[in-house]
N, C-alpha and C positions, 0 to 999 in steps of 0.2 A: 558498449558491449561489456564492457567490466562491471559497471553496474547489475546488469542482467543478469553477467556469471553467477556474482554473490549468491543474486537469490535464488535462484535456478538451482545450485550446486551443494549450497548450505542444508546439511543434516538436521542440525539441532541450532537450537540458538544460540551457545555460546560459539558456534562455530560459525553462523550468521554475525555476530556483532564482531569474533576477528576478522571475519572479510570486510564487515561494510567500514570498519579502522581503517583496514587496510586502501579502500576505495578512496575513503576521505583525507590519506595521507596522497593520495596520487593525485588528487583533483586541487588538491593546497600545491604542488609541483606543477603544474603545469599552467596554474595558475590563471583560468576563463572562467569570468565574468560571469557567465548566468549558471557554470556549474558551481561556482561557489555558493550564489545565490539558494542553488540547487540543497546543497550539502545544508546549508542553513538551515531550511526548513525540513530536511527531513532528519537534522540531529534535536531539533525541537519536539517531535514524536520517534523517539526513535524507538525507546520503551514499546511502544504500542505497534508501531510497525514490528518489531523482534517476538512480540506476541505471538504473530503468526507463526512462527515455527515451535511451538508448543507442542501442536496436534496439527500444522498446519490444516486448517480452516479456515472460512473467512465468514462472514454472513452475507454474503451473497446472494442465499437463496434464499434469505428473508427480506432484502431487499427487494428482490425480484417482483415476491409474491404481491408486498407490499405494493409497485408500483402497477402490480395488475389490478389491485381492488381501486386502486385508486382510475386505471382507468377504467374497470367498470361505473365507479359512481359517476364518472365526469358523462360515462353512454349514457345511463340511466336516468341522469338527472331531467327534470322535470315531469317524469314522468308520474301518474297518481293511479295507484290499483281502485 
């Protein structure tokens, strides 16, 4: 849930990167296994995850469209005009 606040809560990004500190000093306290694991990988992109609070946006909706072209060609395939 703490996690969630961060991003949920957080204005801008530098106020995003004092929370997610902040998250990452609580998860070193209390000291479980797959949240460290956790904090690991997302101090590895953390840059980029912090990105999104720029303009929060995501590309999401290029994704999206993306995976619709892709499943038109996968209906369409074999077929011959």
């Amino acid at each position: 849930m703490v996690f969630r606040s961060w991003y949920e809560n957080s204005t801008n990004k530098q106020q995003a990167k004092e929370r997610l500190q902040q998250w990452y000093k609580k998860v070193e306290e209390e000291n479980i296994e797959p949240f460290l694991a956790a904090a690991e990988s997302i101090k590895a992109y953390e840059d980029t995850i912090l990105n999104y609070f720029n303009n929060r946006s995501t590309n999401a909706s290029a994704e999206s469209f993306n995976a619709k072209l892709k499943g038109f060609r996968t209906l369409v395939r074999g077929y011959v005009t």
